[in-house]
C-alpha positions as CSV (number, residue, x, y, z in Angstrom):
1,X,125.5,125.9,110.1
2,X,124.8,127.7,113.5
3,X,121.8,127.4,115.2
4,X,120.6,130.6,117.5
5,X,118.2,130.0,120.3
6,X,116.1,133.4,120.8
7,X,114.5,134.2,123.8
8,X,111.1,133.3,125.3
9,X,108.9,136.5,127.4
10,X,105.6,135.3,127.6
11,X,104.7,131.3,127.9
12,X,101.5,130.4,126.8
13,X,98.9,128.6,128.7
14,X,99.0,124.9,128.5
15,X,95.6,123.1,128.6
16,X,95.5,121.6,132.6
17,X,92.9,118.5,131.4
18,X,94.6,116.7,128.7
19,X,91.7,114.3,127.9
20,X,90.1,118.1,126.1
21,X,93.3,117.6,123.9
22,X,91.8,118.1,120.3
23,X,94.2,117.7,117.1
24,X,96.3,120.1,115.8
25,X,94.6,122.8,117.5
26,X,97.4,123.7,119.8
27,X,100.8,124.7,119.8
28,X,103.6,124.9,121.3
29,X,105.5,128.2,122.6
30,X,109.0,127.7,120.3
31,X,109.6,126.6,116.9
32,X,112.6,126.0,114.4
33,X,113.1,128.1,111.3
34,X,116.0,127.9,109.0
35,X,115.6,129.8,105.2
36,X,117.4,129.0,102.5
37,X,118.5,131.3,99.1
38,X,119.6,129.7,95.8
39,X,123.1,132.1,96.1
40,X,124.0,132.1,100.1
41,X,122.3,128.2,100.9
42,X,120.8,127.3,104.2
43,X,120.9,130.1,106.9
44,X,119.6,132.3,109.5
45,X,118.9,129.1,111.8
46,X,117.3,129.4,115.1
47,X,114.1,128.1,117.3
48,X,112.4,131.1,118.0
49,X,108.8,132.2,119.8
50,X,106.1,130.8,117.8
51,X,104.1,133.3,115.9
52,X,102.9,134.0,112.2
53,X,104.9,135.0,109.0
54,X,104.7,137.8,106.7
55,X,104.7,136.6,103.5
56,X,104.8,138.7,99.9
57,X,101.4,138.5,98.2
58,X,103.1,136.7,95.3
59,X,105.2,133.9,97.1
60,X,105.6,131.3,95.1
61,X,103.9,128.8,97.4
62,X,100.4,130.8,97.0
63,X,100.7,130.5,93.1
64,X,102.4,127.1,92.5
65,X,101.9,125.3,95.5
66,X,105.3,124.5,96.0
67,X,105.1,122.9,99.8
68,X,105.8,119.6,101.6
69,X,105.6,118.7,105.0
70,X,106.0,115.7,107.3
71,X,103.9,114.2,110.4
72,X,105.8,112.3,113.6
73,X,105.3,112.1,117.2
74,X,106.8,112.6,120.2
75,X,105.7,110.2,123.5
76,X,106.0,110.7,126.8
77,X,107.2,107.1,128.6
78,X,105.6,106.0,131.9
79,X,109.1,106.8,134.0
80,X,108.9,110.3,132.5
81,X,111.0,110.3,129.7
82,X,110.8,111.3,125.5
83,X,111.4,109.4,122.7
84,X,110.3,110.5,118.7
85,X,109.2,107.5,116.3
86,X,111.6,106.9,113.3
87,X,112.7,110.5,113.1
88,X,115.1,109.7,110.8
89,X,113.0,108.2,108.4
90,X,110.6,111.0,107.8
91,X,113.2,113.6,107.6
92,X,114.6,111.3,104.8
93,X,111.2,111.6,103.3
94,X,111.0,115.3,103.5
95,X,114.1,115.5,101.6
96,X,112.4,112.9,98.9
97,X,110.0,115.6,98.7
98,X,111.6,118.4,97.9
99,X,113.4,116.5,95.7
100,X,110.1,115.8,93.9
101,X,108.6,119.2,93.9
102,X,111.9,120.8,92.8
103,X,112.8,122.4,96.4
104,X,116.2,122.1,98.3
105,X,117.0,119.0,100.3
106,X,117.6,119.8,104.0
107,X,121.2,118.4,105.7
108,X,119.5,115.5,107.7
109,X,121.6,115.6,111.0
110,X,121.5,119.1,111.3
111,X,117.6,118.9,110.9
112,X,117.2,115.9,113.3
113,X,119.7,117.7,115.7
114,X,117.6,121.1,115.2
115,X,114.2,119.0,116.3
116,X,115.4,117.2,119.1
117,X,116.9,120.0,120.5
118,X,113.2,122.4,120.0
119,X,111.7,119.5,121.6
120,X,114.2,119.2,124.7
121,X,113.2,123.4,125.2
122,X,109.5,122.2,124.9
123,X,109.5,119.4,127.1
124,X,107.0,120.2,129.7
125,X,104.4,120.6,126.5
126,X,104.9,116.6,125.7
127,X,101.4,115.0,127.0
128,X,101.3,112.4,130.3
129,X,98.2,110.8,129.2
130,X,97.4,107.0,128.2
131,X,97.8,107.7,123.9
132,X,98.7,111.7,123.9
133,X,101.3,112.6,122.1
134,X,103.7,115.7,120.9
135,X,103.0,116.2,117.2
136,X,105.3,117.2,115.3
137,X,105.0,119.8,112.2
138,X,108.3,119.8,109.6
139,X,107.2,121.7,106.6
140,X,109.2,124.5,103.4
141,X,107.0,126.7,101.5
142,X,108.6,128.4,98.9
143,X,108.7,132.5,99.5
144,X,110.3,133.8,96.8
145,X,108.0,136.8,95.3
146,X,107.7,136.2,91.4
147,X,104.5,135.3,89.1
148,X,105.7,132.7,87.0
149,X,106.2,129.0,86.6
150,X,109.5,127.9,87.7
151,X,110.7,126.8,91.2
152,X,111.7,129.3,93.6
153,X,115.0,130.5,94.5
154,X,114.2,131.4,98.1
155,X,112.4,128.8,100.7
156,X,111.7,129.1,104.0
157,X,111.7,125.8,106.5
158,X,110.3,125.2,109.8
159,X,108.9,122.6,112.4
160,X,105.8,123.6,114.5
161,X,104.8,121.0,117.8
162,X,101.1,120.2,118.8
163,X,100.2,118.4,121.8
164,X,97.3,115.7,120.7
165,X,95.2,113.9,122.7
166,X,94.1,110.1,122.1
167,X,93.1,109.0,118.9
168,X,90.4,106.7,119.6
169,X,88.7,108.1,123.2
170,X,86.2,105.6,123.2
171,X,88.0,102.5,122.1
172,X,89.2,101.4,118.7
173,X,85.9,101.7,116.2
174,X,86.6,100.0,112.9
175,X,85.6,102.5,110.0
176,X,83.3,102.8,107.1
177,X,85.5,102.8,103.7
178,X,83.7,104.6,100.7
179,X,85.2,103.2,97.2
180,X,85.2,106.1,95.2
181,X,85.3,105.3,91.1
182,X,85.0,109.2,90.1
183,X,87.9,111.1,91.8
184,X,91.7,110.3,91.1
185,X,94.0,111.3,94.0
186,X,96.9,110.6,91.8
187,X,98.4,109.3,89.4
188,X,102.0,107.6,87.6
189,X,104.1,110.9,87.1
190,X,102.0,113.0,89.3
191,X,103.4,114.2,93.1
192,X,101.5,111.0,94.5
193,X,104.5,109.9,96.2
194,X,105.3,113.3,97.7
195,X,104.3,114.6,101.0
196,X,103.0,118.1,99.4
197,X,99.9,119.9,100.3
198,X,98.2,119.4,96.5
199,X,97.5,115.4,97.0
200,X,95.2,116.6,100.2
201,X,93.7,119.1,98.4
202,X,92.6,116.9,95.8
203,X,91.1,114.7,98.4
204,X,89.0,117.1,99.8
205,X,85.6,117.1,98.0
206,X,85.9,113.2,97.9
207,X,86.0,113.0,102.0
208,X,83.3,115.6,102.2
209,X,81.3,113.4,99.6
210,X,81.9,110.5,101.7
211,X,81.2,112.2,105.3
212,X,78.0,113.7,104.2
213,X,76.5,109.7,103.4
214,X,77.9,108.4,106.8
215,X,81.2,106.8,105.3
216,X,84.3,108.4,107.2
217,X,87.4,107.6,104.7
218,X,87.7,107.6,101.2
219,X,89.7,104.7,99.3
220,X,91.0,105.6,95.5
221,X,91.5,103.3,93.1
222,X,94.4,103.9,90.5
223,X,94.2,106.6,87.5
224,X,94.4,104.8,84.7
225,X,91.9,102.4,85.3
226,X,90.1,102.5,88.2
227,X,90.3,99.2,89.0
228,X,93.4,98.8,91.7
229,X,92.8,99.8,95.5
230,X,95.3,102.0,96.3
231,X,95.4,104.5,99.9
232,X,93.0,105.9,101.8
233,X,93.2,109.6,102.1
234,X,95.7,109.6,105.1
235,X,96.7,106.4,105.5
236,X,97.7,103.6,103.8
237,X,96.1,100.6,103.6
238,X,97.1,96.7,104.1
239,X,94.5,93.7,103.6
240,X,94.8,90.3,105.5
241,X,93.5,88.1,102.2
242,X,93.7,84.2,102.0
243,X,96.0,84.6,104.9
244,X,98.5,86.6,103.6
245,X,99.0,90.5,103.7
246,X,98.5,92.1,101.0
247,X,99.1,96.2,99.9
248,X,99.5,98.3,97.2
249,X,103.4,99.2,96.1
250,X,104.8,101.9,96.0
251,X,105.0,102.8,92.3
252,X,105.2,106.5,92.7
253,X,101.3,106.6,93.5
254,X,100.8,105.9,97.0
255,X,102.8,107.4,100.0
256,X,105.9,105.7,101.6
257,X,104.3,105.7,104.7
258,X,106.9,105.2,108.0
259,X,103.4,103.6,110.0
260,X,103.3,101.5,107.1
261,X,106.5,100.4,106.6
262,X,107.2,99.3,110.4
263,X,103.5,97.4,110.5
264,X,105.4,95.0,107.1
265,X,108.2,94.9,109.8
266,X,106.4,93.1,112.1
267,X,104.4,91.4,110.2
268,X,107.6,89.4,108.2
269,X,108.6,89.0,111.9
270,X,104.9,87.4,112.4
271,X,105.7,84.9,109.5
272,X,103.3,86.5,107.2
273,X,103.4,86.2,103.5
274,X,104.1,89.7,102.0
275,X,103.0,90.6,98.8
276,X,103.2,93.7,97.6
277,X,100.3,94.0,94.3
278,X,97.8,95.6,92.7
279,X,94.5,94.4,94.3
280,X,91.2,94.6,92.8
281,X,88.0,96.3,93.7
282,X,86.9,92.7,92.9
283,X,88.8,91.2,95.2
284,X,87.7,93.4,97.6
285,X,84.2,93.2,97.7
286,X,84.1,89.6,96.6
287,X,86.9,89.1,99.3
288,X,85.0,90.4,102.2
289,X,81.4,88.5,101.2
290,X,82.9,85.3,100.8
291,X,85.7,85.3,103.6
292,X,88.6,85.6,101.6
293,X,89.5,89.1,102.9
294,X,89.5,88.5,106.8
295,X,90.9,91.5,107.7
296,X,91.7,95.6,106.8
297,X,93.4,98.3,108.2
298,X,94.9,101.7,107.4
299,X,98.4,102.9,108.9
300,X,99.4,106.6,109.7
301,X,101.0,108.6,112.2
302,X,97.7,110.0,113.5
303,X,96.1,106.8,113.7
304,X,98.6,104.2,114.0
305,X,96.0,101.5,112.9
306,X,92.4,102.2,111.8
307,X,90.6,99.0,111.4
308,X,87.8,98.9,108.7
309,X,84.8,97.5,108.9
310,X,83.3,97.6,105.9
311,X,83.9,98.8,102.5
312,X,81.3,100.6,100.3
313,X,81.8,100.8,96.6
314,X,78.8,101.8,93.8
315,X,75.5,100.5,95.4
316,X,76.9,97.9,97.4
317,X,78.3,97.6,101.6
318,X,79.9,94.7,102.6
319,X,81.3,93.9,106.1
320,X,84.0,92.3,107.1
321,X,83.7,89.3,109.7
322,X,81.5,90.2,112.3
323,X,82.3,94.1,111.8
324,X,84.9,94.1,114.6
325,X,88.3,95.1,114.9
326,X,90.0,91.7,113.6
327,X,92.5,89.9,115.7
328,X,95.7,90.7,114.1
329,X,94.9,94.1,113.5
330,X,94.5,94.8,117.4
331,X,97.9,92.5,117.8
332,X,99.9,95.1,115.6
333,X,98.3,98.3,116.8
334,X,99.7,96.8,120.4
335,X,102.8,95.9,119.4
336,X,103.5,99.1,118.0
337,X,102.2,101.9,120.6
338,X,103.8,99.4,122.8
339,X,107.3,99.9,121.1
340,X,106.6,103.6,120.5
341,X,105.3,104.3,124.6
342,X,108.5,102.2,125.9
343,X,106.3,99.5,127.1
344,X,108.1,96.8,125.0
345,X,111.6,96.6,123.7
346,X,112.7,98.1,120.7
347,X,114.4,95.5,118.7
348,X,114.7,97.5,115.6
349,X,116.3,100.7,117.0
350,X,113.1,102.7,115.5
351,X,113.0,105.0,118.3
352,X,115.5,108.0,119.4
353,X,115.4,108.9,122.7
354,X,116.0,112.4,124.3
């Protein structure tokens, strides 16, 4: 398929201090778009100015929610250069997605060539800072204008870029984990496993719930009983328990994270026992009071490693150690920004350089 580049009048304004860098707040001055109809296939691909759509008041997506999307980075390396994180691997996940909600699968070269090449033109917009980063923005909506349940037969694709500033300003600060046993994020047969707009949606009056009595994430058990620990909101989440690492697998429930898979990467490399299981809200709590749990941490692209530091659940808080970041979980968030800045060598050729 041929790719048109379109031209560029007016730059925007890029933000001079980068530490005002917020997320997802700003973007970039080009994008990629490619649509697709069920008779004529993928076409009409270009990167183009940035700017809104006009979309028919009954497009399928504003009805029936079919959407996915994707979240990756780009980093600028201390001699200048840019390399993306995995890229590969989410744009395989996107297509697992549409696959899911019933959308067509992108051709994966042509989409990784497409984004490389939208992020060579937006270069200068990739941050210099100590933990800034290019995010980037793959997403399809389905446009087709129809009232009726069936998937669409017209789709529209498109990556957006956001310069981001530093996740943690102040310093890594381990969080404060809400339990929730009222709300299901998903469950076996749902879109759990899908990167689609719906599962975040669900999440939403949990997390405000949780914000307004001072917990920042929220962490769902499973459907059917609400028993099993399964992901936090945006991230998932691995347990350092009687010395070996424990997280919850992937059974169509929780989200293949990329974050989450490299993090087991390293920590087979490490020596660590993995076992992916089903463990308890029991375990948990008990866990944490009587030392067995000795560390916890989320993994997503946005935060790379969120240590917790303690988990609430019904009427009861416990901590975990002293409340501090624990030692291995600072070790991996190292070892992994260092592979992803270019400060350490990339022995598992995760990174694709421009």
């Amino acid at each position: 398929m041929k790719r048109d580049i379109l031209p560029l009048s007016t730059p925007k304004a890029k933000i001079d201090d980068e530490s005002k860098l917020a997320f997802g707040t700003e973007f970039t001055d080009r994008m990629f778009v490619m649509e697709f109809d069920r008779k004529k296939g993928w076409h009409s691909a270009r990167i183009q100015p940035y700017g809104p759509f006009s979309l028919d008041p009954a497009a399928t997506v504003l009805h029936y929610s079919q959407e996915i999307f994707e979240g990756l980075k780009a980093f600028r390396r201390s001699d200048g250069s840019i390399a993306l994180f995995r890229p590969q691997d989410n744009i395989s996940r996107f297509n697992r997605s549409a696959t899911r909600m019933c959308m067509p699968e992108v051709d994966e070269k042509f989409f990784l060539d497409s984004l490389l090449e939208l992020i060579r033109l937006e270069s200068d917009w990739v941050p210099k800072s100590e933990g800034t980063s290019l995010y980037i923005r793959p997403t399809m909506i389905a446009t087709e204008a129809f009232l009726g349940v069936r998937p669409a037969d017209q789709y529209l694709c498109y990556i957006i870029l956001s310069p981001v500033g530093a996740y943690y300003k102040g310093g890594i600060a381990p969080v404060k984990i809400w339990i929730s046993d009222h709300y299901v994020r998903a469950a076996h047969g749902g879109t759990g496993e899908a990167k689609t707009g719906g599962n975040y949606a669900a999440s939403l009056m949990a997390a405000k719930e949780a914000a307004e009595n001072g917990y920042d994430q929220v962490l769902w058990l499973d459907a059917r009983e609400k028993k099993y620990v399964e992901e936090v909101g945006s991230m998932n989440m691995i347990f350092l328990y009687d010395d070996k690492i424990v997280t919850s697998p992937l059974k169509g429930t929780v989200l293949d994270g990329i974050t989450r898979r490299s993090v087991l990467h390293l920590l087979k490399d490490m020596g660590y026992k993995i076992e992916e299981r089903a463990l308890s809200v029991d375990e948990v709590m008990e866990g944490a009071g009587n030392g067995r749990l000795k560390e916890a941490f989320g993994t997503g692209t946005a935060v790379v490693i969120s240590p917790v530091g303690s988990f609430c659940y019904k009427d009861k808080c416990v901590q975990l150690g002293n409340g501090e970041p624990g030692e291995l979980t600072m070790k991996l968030y190292k070892e992994l920004t260092d592979i992803q800045y270019g400060r350490q060598t990339d022995k598992h050729d995760w990174v694709v350089e421009l």
